[in-house]
C-alpha atoms as one frame of an Amber mdcrd trajectory, in Angstrom:
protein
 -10.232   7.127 -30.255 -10.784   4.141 -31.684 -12.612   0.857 -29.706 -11.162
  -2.208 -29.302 -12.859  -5.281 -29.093 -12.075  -7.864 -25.917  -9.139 -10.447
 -28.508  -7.850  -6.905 -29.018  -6.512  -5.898 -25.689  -3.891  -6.495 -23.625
  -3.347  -5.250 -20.289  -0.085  -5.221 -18.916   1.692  -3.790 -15.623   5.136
  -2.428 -16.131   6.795  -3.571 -12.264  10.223  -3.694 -11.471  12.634  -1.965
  -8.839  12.764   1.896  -8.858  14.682   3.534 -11.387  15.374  -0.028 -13.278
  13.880   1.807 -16.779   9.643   1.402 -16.207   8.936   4.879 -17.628  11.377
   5.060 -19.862  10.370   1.699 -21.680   6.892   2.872 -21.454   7.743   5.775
 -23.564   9.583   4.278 -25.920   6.227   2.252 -26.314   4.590   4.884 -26.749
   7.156   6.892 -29.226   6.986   3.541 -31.347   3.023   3.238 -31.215   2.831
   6.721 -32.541   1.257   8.353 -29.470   4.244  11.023 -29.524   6.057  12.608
 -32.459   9.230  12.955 -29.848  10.519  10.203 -27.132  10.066  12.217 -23.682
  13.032  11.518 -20.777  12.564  11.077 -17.345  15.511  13.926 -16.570  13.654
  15.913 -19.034  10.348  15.913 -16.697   8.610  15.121 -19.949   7.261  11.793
 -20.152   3.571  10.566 -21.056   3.979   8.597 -17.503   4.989  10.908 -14.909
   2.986  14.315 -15.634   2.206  15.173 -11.942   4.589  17.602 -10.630   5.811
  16.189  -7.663   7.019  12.719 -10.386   8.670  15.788 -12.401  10.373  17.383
  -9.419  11.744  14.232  -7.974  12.488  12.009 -11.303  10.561   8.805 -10.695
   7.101   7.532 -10.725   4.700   8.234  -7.646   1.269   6.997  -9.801   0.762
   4.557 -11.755  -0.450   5.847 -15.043  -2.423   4.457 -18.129  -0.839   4.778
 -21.765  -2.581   2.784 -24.329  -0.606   1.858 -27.256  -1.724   0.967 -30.298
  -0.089  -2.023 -32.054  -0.933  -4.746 -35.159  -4.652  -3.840 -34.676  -4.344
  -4.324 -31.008  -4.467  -1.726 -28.213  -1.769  -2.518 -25.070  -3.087  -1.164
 -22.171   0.533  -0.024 -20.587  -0.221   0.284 -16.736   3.580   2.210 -15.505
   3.362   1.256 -11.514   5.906   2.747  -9.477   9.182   0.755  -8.337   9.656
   2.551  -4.979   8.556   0.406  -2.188   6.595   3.555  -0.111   4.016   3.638
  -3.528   4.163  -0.422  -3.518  -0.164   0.398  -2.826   0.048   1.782  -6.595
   1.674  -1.323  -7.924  -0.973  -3.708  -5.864  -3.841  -1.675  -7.771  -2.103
  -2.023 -11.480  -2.087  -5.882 -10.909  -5.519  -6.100  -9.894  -6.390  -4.266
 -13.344  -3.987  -5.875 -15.481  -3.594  -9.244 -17.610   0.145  -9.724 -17.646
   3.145  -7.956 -16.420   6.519  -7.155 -17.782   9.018  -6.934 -14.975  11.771
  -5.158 -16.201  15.358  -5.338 -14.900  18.281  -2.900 -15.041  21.019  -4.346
 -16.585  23.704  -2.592 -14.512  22.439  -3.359 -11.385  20.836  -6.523 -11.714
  18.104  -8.819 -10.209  16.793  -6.463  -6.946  14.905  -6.796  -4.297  12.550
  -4.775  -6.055  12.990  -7.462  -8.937  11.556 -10.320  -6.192   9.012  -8.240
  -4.361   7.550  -7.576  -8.547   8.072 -11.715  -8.738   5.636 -12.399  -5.671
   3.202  -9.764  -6.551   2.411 -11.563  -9.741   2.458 -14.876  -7.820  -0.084
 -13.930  -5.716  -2.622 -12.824  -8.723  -1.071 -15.288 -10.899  -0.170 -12.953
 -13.553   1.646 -14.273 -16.594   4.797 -11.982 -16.745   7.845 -11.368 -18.818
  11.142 -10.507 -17.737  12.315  -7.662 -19.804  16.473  -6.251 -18.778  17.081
  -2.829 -20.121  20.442  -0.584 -20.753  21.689  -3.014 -22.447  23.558   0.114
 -24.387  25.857   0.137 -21.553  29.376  -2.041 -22.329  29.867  -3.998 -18.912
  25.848  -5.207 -18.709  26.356  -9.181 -18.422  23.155 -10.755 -19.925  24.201
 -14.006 -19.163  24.727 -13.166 -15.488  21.149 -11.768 -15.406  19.835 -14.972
 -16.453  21.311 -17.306 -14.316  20.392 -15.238 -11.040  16.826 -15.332 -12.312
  17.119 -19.037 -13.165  18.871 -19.117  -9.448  15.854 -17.868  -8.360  13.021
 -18.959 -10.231  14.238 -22.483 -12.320  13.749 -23.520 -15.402  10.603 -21.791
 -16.323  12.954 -18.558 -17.140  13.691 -18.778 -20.977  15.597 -16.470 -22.667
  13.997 -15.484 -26.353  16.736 -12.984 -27.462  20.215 -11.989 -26.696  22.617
  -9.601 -27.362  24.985  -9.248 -30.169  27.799  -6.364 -29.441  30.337  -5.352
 -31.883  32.971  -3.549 -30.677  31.240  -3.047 -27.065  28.279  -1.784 -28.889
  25.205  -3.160 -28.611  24.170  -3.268 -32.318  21.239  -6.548 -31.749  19.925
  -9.357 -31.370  19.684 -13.107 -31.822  16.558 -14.517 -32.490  16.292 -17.876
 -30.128  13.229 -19.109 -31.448  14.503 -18.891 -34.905  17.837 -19.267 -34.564
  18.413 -15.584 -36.489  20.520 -12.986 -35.949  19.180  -9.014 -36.184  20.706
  -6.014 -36.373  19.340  -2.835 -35.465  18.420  -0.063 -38.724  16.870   2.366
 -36.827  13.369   1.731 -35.660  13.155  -1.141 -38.000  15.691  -4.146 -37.660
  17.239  -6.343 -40.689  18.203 -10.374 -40.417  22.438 -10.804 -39.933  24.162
 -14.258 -39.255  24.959 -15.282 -35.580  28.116 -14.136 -35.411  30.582 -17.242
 -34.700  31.322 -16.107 -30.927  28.002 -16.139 -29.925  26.760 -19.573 -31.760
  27.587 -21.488 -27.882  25.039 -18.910 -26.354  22.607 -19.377 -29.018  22.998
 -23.702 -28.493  22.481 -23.028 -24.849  19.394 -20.913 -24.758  17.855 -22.490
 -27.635  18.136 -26.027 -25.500  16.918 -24.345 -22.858  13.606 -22.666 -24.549
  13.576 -26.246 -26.342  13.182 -28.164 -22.622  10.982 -25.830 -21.366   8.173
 -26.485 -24.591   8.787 -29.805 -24.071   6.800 -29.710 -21.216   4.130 -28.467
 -22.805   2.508 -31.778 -23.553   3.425 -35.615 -23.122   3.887 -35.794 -27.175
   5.992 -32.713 -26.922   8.068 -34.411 -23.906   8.378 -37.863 -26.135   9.576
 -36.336 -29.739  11.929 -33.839 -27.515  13.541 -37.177 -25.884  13.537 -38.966
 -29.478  15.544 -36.171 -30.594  12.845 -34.301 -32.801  12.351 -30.558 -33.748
   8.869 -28.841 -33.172   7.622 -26.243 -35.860   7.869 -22.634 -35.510   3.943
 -22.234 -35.233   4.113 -25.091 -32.564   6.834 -23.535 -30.267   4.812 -20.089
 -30.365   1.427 -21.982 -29.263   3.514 -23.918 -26.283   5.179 -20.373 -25.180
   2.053 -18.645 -25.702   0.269 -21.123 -23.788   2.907 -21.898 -21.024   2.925
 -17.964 -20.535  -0.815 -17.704 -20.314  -0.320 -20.658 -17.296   2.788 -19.174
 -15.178   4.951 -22.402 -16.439   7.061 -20.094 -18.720   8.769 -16.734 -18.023
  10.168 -15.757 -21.205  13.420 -13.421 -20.763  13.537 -10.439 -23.581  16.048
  -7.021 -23.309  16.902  -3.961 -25.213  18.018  -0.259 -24.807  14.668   1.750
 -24.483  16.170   4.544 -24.585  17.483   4.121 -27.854  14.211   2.443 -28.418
  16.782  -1.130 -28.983  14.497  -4.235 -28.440  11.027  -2.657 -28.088   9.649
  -3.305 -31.053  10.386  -6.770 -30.592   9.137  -6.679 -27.090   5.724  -4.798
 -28.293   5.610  -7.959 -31.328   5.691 -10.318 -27.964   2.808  -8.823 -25.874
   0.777  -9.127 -28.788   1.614 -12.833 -29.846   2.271 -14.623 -26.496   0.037
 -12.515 -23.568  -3.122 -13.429 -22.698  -6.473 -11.303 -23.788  -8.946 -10.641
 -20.897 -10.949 -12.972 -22.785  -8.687 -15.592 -21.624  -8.711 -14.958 -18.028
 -11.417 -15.382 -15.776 -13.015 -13.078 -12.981 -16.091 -13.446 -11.531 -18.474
 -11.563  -8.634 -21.459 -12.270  -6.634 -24.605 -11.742  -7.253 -26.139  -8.997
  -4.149 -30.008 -10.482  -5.278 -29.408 -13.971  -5.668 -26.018 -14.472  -3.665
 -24.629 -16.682  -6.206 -21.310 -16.089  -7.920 -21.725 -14.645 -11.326 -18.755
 -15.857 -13.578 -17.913 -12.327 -15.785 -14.888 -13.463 -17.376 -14.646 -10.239
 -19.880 -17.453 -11.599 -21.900 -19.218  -8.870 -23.430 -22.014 -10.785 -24.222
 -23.046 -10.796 -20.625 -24.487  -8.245 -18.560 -22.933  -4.607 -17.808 -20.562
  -4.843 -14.800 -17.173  -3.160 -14.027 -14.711  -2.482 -11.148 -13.026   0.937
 -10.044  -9.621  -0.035  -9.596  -8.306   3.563  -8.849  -9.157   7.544  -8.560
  -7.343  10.328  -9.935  -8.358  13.463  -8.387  -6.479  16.461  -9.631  -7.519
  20.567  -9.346  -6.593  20.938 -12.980  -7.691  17.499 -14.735 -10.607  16.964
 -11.813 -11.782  13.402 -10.672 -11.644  10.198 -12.778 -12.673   7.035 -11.952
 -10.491   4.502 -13.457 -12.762   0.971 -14.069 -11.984  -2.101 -15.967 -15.101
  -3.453 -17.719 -15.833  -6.695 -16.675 -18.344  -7.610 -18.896 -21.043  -6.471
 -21.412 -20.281  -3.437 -23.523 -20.245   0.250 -21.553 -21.453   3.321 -23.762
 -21.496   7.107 -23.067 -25.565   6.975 -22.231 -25.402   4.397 -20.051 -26.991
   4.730 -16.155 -24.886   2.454 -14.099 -25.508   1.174 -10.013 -22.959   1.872
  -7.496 -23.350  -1.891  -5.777 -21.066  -0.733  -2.934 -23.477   2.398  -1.858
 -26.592   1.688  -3.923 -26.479   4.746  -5.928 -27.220   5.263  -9.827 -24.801
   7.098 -11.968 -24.910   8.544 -15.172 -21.947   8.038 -17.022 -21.936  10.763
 -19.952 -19.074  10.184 -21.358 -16.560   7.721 -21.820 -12.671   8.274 -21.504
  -9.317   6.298 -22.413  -6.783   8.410 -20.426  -2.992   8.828 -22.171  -0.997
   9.972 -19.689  -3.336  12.861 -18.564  -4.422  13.373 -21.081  -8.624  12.102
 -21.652  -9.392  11.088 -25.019 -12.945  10.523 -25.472 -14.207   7.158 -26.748
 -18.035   6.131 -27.508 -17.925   2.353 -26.276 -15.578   0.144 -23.811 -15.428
  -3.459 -24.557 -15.246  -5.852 -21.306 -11.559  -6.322 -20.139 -11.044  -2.273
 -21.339  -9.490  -0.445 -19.147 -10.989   3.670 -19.585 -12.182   6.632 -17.010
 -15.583   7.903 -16.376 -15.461  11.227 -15.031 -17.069  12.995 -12.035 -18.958
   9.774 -10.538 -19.757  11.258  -7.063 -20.297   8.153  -5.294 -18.053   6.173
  -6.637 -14.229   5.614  -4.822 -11.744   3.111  -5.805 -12.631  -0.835  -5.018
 -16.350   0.268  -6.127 -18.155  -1.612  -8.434 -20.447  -0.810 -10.698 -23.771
  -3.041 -12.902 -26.890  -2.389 -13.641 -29.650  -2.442 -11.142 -31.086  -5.447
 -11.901 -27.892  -7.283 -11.714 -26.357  -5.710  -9.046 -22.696  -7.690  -8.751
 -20.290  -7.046  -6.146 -16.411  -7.785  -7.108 -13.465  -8.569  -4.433 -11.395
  -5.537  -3.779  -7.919  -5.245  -4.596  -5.827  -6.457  -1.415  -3.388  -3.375
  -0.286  -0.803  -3.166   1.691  -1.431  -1.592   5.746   0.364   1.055   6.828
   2.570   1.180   9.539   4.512   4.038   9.270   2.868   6.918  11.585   3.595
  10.566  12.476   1.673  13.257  13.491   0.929  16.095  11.375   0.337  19.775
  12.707  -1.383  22.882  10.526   1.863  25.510  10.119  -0.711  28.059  10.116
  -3.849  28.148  12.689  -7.263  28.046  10.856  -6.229  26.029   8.672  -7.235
  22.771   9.646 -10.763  22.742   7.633  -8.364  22.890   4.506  -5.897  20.550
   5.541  -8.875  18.452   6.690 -10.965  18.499   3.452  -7.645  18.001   1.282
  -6.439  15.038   2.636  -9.431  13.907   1.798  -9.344  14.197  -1.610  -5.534
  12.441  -1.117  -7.019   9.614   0.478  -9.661   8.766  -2.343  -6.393   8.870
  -4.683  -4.506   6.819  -2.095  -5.609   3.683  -0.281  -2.433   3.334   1.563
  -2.865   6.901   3.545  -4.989   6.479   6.623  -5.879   9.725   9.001  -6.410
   8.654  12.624  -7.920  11.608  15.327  -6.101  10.791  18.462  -8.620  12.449
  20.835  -7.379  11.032  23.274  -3.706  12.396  23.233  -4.991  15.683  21.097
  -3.477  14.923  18.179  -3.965  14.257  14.571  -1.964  10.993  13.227  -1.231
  10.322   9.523  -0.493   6.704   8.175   1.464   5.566   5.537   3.979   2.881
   3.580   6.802   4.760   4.625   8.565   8.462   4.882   9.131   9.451   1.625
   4.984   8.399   0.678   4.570  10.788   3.541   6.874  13.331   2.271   5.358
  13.485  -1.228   1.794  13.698   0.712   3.213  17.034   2.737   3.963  18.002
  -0.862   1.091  17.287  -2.355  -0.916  19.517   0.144   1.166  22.652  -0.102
   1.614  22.592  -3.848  -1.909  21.426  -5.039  -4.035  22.810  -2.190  -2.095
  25.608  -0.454  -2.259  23.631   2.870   1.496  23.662   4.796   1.193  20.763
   7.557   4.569  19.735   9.183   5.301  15.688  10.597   7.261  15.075  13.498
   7.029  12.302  15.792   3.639  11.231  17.016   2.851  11.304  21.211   3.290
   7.350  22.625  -0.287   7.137  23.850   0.813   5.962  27.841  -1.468   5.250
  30.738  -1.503   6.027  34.548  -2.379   3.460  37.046  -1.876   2.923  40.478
  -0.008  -0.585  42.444  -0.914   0.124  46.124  -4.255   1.320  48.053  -4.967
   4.389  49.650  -7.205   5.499  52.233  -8.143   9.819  51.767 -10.588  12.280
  52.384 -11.461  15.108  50.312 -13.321  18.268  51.357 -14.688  21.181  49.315
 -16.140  24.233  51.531 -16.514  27.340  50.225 -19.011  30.161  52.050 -19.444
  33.255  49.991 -22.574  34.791  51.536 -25.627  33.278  50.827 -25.524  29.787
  49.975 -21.976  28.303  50.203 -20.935  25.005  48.804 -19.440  22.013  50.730
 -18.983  18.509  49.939 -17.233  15.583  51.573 -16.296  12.178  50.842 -14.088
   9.615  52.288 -12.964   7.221  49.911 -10.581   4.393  49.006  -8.194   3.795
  45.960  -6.887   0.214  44.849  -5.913  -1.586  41.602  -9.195  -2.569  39.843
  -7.240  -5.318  38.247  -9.306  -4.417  35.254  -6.652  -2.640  32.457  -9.301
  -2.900  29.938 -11.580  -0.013  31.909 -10.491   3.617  33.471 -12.383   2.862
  37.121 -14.200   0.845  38.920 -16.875   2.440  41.549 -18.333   0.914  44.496
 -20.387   2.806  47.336 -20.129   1.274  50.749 -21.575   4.814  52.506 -23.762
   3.848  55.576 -26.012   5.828  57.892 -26.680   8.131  55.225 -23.366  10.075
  55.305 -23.435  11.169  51.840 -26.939  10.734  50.507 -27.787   8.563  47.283
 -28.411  11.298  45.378 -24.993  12.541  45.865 -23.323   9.097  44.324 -23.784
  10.155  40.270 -21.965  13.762  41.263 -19.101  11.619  42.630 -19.157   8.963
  39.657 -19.165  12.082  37.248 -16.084  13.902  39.275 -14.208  10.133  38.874
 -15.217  10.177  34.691 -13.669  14.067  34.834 -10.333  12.916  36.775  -9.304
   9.397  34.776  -9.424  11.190  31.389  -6.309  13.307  32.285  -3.866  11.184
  35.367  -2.195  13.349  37.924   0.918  11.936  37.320   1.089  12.852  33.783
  -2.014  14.117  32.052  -2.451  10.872  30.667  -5.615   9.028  30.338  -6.162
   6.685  33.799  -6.838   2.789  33.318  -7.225   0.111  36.193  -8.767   1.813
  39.768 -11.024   0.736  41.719 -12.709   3.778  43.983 -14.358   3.198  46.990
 -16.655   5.617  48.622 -16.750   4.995  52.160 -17.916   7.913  54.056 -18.274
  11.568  54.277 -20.792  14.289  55.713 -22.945  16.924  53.955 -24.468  20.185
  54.386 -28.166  20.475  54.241 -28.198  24.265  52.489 -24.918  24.578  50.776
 -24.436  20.751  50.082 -25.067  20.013  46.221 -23.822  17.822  43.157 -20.998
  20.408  42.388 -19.719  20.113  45.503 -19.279  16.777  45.983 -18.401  16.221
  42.181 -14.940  18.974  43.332 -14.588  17.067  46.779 -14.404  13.690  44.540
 -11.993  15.512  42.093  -9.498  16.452  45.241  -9.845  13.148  46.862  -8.506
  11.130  43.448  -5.664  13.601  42.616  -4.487  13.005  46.420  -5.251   9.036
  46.864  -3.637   8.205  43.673  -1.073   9.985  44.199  -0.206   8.092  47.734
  -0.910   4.805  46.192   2.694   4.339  44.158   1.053   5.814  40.858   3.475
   4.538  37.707   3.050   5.024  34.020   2.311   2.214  31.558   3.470   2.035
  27.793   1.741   0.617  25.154   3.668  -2.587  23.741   3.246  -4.083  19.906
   3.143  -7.202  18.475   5.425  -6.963  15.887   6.306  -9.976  12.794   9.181
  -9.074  10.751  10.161 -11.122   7.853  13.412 -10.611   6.564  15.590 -13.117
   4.242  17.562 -15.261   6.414  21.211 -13.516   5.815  19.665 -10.265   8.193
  17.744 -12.295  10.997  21.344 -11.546  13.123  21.582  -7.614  12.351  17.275
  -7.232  12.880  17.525  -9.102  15.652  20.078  -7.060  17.303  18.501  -3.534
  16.388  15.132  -5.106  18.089  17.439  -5.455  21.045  18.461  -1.600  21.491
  14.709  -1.094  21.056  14.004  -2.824  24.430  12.225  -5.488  22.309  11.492
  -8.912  23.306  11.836 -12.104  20.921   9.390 -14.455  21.409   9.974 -16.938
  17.981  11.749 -17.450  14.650  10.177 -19.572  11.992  11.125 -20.061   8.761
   8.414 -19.226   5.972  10.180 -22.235   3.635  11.527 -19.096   0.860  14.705
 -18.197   2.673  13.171 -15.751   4.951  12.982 -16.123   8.906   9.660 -14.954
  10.404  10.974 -12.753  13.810   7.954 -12.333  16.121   8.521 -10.018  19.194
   6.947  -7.312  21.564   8.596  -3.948  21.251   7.177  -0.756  23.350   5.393
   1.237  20.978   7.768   4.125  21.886  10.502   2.520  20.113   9.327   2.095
  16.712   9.281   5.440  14.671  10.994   5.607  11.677  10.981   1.365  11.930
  10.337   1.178   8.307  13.357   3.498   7.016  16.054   1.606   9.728  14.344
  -1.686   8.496  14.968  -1.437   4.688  18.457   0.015   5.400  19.725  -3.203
   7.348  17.649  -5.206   4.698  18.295  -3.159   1.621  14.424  -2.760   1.118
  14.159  -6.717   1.368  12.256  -6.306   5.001   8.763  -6.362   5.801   6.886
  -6.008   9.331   3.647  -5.436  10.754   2.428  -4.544  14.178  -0.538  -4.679
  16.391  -1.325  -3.364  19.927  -1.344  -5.930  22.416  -1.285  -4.692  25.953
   0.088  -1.969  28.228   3.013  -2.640  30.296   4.666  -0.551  33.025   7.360
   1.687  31.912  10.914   1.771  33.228  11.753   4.223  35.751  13.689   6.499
  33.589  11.456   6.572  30.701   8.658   7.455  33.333  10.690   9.928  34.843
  11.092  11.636  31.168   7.575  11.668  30.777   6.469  13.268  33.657   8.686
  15.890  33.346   8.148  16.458  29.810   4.211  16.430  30.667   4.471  18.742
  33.557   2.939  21.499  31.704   0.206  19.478  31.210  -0.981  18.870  34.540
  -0.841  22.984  34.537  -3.435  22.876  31.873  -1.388  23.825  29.352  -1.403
  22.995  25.646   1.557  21.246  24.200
């Protein structure tokens, strides 16, 4: 494949709500940019974008994917990021790669919350974007209505560059706002037509409006817009190209891509008003001299690049997808892991289409390609040479919240399952594994249910491995509120030596909930002997791992060892550790022994319109508000404590209230005594534990 050099590339993310058109444009792209003889279709399963199975099966896009499109001597680097808010960790990598963004709209359903959550995302990495609203093919799709809810939104720095002409209901073009031009579609190619008379009070409008916004461009600009002057045609495509490049412009474009209407004309815009790496800025520091080394795409500097995702596939194998950050990287090349101080050898260079690799002997910095089978290397890496060892921020991803616990279908399989979520975790940053020894169970983390369905997927289809989800065990605790005063004897005589141990001991609240038990010896006149005191610590360690109210772990006792007598043949550390063991399952027992839950911090933020509805469901989940704040963009901050037993499925209930416009996070922050009837549930649901059972 051909190399590009870094005024040659553009990198732009394709973000937007699910199903608003991504994949579809990005085809289209790709059917124009001669990549594909025929345009693939989402319901066809046979787009460049979505080649993994499970995007086939379920019609929409699970990984981002890389299609790089050749156009006027340039080479788009089309990043397709899912819209669906479970693989929003997807989207978060694609912006840390890319340059710009398109955020594409449906026309028939509008400005989303999908729409917003793409807005802030390139916000927060200051991405120059474009708004680009598809199916415009379809008769009812209001253009202007579009508009002003984005200029609602977002002000005046939304400016429209085309609209639609329809004759008939049909969507047949465009005008031309910059040029005040009308075009009509002729196949791929498009031919000039007059504004037709109906639409010359939309063209007056949006033209004043493109007009005000590169105005502001400059003072001089500003003065000879206010004296009534005209700018030139090469000086509104500097201001827009330079008002893009700064966030102060948004321009608004749209089309059918599915009757590849508008893209063209969209491609034509990434080229002439986006930014080339070259123009943006990214630096690192230095791991020798601990100095920040200012990259900026300049391949005149030293080799360094970051590893802003992994693919690893059984059929295509692993690929380490890296943008170059500066210098020039060739096939030969022996590169430094800065992250784990390992060398690599690179081999060979890729530029991946899809899935498919196509080799390539050099990567420019600000490239985005694929080295294959780097062992060490795992996305947020980055990679220089050893003598310039630079280390680049990772990409900031989202935490998941959403947990369940997963179980093997079959026994002896858990190696498998083991080793390939593994390799799922390397692919995806958002999936966490958590071994809850404690409660002898294996958790899984993730964005939300459906992630977590897709992963279940993932394991049967690609690795044979059937796990199943259902809800995770609360981790509770047993303490005790009162004090006790017990003995506990063990005496056993079986001819020869027997075995007999005795202690007399007390049990109170420790006060401590941070630590299972508190000792103390207080044995005088030799009773038990010193060297006795370790068996009975050691039969304490063995009894607050699993409570005798419910098998649960104990927290918060303070044992007191008062008294006792010993044997001087059949006395030994066994004995007392047993006598110990009896002695704690009866004194806690007599000293009003209750169950505590584990309670969350919990923020939701949710726009201001739901705060009544989310506060109300936090209700039924026994929660407790402690604060509302406003975060000053419509949304109320809702801070409360909610037992940890009440939040599974959280995130699903959440988005459905909020229609996918809520976010929360949690965080443990103590253990609090349970009610009486969720205790009584417990224990009764945990009785077969106490009998040694497994669950």
């Amino acid at each position: 494949m051909q190399v590009y050099k870094t005024d040659q590339i553009r990198n732009v993310v394709l973000l937007g709500h699910g199903s608003a058109g991504k994949t579809t444009l990005a085809e289209a792209m790709a059917f124009l940019g001669g990549l594909t003889s025929r345009q693939g279709r989402v319901e066809d399963g046979n787009t460049i974008s979505d080649f993994d199975k499970e995007e086939t099966k379920r019609g929409f896009s699970i990984s981002t994917s890389l299609i790089p499109i050749p156009w006027q001597k340039c080479k788009i680097n089309i990043l397709d990021a899912p819209g669906y808010f479970d693989f929003v960790g997807e989207a978060e990598e694609a912006v840390s790669a890319a340059d710009a963004a398109i955020i594409v709209v449906s026309g028939k359903a509008g400005v989303q919350v999908g729409t917003q959550k793409a807005w802030n995302l390139c916000e927060k990495y200051k991405l120059p974007r474009f708004i680009f609203i598809t199916d415009m093919d379809v008769e009812d799709v209001s253009f202007d209505q579009i508009v002003d809810d984005l200029t609602e939104l977002y002000g005046k720095k939304i400016a429209p560059l085309h609209f639609p002409i329809r004759q008939g209901g049909k969507f047949v073009g465009y005008v031309n706002v910059v040029k005040k031009a009308g075009r009509l579609f002729d196949g791929k190619n498009v031919k000039e037509c007059e504004i037709p008379a109906d639409l010359m009070d939309d063209q007056e409008k949006y033209h004043d409006t493109l007009m005000e916004t590169v105005a502001e461009f400059s003072e001089e600009y500003m003065d000879r817009y206010f004296d009534g002057g005209e700018f030139t045609l090469d000086e509104i495509y500097g201001a827009i190209s330079s008002e893009v490049a700064d966030c102060s412009m948004v321009p608004v474009g749209m089309g059918s891509p599915v009757n590849l209407a508008g893209v063209s004309g969209l491609l034509d815009d990434i080229v002439s008003f986006f930014p080339n790496p070259g123009q943006r800025s990214i630096s690192g520091v230095s791991q020798k001299t601990n100095e920040a080394f200012q990259a900026d795409y300049d391949s005149s500097r030293e080799k360094t690049a970051y590893v802003w995702k992994t693919i690893v596939d059984p059929f295509l194998g692993k690929y380490s997808l890296i943008k170059v950050c500066s210098g020039v990287l060739r096939g030969e090349d022996v590169l430094f892991n800065v992250e784990k101080s390992e060398e690599e050898r690179l081999n060979k260079l890729y530029v991946l289409q899809g899935s498919k690799p196509q080799e390539v002997t050099e990567l420019y910095a600000g490239d985005i390609g694929a080295i294959a089978k780097l062992n060490s290397v795992q996305t947020g890496d980055s990679l220089a040479t050893k003598a310039n060892p630079v280390l680049f921020a990772k990409a900031e991803l989202s935490t998941p919240y959403t947990c369940k616990r997963y179980k093997a279908v079959k026994k002896g399989d858990e190696d498998k399952i083991s080793q390939s979520l593994a390799k799922l975790m390397s692919e995806d940053k958002t999936l966490r594994i958590v071994n809850d020894g404690a409660n002898r169970q294996s958790l899984i983390y993730g964005i939300g249910d459906q992630q977590l369905d897709v992963i279940v997927s993932k394991l049967k289809e690609r690795y044979k491995a059937d796990v199943e989800l259902v809800k995770p065990k609360v981790p509770f605790r047993e303490t005790l509120r009162k004090s006790s005063d017990v003995e506990g004897k063990h005496k056993k005589q079986s001819g020869g030596h027997g075995q007999y141990g005795h202690v007399k001991m007390r049990f109170e609240p420790s006060g401590d909930m941070e630590q299972p038990f508190v000792f103390e010896q207080v044995v005088v006149g030799g009773a038990v002997p010193k060297n006795y005191f370790p068996a009975v610590e050691k039969g304490l360690q063995e009894c607050v791992q699993k409570g005798p109210l419910a098998a649960y772990p104990v927290v918060g006792v303070k044992a007191q060892l008062y008294d006792g007598s010993y044997h001087p043949v059949d006395s030994s550390e066994m004995a007392f550790k047993m006598a110990t063991i009896l002695a704690f399952k009866k004194g806690f027992m007599e000293a009003s022994p209750v169950l505590l839950e584990p309670i969350v911090n919990m923020k939701v933020t949710v726009p201001d319109k739901f705060t009544g509805d989310v506060m109300g469901d936090l209700n039924k989940r026994r929660g407790r508000v402690l604060g509302m704040n406003p975060d000053h963009m419509g949304n109320t901050i809702i801070e409360a404590d909610v037992p940890q037993l009440e939040i599974d499925g959280y995130s699903t209930d959440l988005r459905s209230m909020t229609g996918g416009s809520g976010d929360f996070s949690y965080e443990f922050a103590r253990y609090e005594q349970a009610p009486s009837d969720i205790q009584q549930k417990e224990i009764e649901a945990r009785a077969s534990q106490l009998e040694g059972e497994e669950e």
